[in-house]
DRENZA-777234 format. One line per 5 residues: number of its first residue (from 0); their letters; for each residue x, y, z of N, C-alpha, C. Coordinates in steps of 0.05 Angstrom, whole numbers. Layout:
N
NUM = a = X:Y:Z:X:Y:Z:X:Y:Z ~ ...
This chain:
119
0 = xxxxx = 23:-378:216:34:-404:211:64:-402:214 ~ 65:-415:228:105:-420:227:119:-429:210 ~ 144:-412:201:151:-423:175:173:-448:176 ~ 164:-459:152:182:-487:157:219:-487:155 ~ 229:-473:146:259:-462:148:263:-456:174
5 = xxxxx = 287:-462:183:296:-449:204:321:-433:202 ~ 315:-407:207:328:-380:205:331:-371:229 ~ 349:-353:231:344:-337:254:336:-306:245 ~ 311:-296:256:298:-283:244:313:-251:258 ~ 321:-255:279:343:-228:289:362:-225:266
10 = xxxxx = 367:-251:258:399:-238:234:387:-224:211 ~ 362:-240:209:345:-229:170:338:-197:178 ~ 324:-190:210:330:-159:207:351:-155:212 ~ 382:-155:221:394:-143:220:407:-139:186 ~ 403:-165:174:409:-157:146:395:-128:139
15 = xxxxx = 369:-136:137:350:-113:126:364:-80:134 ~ 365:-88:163:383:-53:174:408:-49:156 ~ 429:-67:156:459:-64:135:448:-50:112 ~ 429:-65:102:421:-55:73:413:-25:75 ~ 391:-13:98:386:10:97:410:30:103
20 = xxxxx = 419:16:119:445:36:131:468:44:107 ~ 463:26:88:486:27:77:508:8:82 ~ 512:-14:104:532:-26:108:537:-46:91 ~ 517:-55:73:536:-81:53:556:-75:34 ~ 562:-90:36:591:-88:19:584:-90:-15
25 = xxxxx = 584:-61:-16:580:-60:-48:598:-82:-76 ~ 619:-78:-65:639:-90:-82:629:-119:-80 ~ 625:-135:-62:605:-159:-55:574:-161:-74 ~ 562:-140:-62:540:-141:-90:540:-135:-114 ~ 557:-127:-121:571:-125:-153:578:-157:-157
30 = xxxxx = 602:-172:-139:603:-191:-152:582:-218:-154 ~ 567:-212:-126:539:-235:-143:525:-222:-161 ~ 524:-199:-157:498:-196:-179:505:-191:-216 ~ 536:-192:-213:548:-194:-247:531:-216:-258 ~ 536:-250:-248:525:-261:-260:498:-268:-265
35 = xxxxx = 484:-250:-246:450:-258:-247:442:-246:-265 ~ 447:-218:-272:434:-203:-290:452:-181:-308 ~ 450:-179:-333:458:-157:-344:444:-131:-336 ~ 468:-113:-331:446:-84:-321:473:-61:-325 ~ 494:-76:-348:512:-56:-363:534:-44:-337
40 = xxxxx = 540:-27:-318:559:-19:-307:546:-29:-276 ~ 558:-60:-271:541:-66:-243:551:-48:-215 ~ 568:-32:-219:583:-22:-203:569:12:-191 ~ 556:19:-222:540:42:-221:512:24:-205 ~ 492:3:-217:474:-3:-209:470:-12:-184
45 = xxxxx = 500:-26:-177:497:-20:-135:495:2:-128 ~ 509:18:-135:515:51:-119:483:56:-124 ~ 467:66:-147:441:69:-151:421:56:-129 ~ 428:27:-136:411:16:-109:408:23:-83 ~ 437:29:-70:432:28:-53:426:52:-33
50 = xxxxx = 420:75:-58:409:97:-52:382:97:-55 ~ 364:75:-59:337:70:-58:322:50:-45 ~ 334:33:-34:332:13:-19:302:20:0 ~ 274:-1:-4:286:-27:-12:276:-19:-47 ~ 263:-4:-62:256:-8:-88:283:-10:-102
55 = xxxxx = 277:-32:-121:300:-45:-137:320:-55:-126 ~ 315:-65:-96:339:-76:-90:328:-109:-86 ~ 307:-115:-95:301:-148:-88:313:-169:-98 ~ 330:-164:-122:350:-187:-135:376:-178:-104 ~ 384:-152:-109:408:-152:-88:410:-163:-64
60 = xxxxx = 379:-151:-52:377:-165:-21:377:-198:-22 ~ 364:-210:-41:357:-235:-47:381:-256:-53 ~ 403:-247:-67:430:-252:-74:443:-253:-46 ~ 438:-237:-35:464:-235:-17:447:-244:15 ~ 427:-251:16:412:-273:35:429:-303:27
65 = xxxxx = 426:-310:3:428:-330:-17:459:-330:-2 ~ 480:-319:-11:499:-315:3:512:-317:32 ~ 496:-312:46:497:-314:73:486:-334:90 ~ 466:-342:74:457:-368:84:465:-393:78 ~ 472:-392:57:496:-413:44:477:-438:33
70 = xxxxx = 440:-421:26:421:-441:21:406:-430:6 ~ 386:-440:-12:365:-433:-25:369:-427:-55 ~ 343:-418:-71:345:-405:-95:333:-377:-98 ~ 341:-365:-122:329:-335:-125:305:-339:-141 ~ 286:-335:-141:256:-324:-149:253:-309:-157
75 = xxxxx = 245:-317:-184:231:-293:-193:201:-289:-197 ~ 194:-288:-182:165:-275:-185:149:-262:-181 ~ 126:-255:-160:102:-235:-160:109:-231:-134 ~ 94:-201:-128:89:-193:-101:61:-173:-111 ~ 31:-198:-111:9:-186:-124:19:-181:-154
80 = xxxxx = 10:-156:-164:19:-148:-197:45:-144:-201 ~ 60:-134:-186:83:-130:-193:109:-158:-185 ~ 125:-146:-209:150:-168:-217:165:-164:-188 ~ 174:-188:-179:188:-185:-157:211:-213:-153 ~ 225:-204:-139:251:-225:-128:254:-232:-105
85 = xxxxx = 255:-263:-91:263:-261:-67:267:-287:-60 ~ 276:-293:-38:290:-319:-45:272:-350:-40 ~ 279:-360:-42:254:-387:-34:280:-412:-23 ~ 259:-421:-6:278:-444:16:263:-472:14 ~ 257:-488:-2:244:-504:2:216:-493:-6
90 = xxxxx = 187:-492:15:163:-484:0:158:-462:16 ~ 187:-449:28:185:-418:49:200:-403:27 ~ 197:-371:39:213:-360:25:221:-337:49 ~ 248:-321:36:251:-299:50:256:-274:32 ~ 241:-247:56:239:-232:33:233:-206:43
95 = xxxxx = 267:-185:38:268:-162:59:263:-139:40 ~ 244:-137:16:240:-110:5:210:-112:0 ~ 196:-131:7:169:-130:-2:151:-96:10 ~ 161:-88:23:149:-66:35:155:-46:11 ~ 161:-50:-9:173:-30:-38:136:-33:-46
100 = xxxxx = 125:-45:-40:95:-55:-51:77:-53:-36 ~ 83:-40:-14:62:-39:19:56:-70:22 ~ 72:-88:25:81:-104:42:105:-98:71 ~ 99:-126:83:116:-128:101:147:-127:97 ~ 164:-108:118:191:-96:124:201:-127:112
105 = xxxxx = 202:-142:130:220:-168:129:197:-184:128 ~ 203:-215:117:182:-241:117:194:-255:108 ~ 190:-270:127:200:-309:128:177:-323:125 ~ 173:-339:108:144:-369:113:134:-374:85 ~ 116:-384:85:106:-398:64:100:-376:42
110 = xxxxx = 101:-388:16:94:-379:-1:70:-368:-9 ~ 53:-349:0:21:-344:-2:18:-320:-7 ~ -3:-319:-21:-6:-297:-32:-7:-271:-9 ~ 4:-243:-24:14:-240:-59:30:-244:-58 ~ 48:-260:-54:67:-268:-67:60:-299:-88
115 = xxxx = 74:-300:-105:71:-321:-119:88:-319:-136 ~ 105:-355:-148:128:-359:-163:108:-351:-187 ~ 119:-354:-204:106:-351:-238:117:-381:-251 ~ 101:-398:-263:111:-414:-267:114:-419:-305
């Protein structure tokens, strides 16, 4: 099914690559991610992240989509059993760590299981 957002789905992987590579700008994910969550020295918890990428990075990747797209909200919810983050666009979402769960690398489209908001 085609998803109802329109993205360009070349940029969402090249995000995904920055993130593996190392290219986002840490000092950048420090400052969205101060206000989303307490996690005590956010400056240690980028550097951490982004030596594990994608596990624990689905608030970061999800923030800084959020950021770049200059659209949407952050999610918090499921990917199957486990707690997960990622962003939602209307009744799509996007979402570049689900493979932390043997899901798909990158995914754009509807909300369907496993994934699911928690309401």
């Amino acid at each position: 099914m085609k998803p109802l957002i329109i993205v360009d789905s070349d940029r969402i992987q090249s995000v995904r690559l920055d993130f593996e590579a190392g290219r986002v700008d840490r000092k950048l994910l420090a400052r969205l991610y101060r206000p989303y969550a307490d996690v005590g020295d956010v400056d240690q918890f980028v550097n951490d992240a982004s030596r594990s990428f994608p596990e624990g990075n689905c608030g970061l990747a999800s923030l800084y989509l959020r950021h770049l797209l200059k659209m949407g909200d952050i999610v918090q919810g499921r990917y199957g059993p486990h707690s997960h983050t990622f962003l939602k666009i209307g009744d799509d979402i996007i979402d570049i760590t689900a493979d932390q769960f043997g899901g798909p690398r990158t995914y754009v489209g509807l909300i369907m299981k496993p994934w699911s908001v928690e309401s």
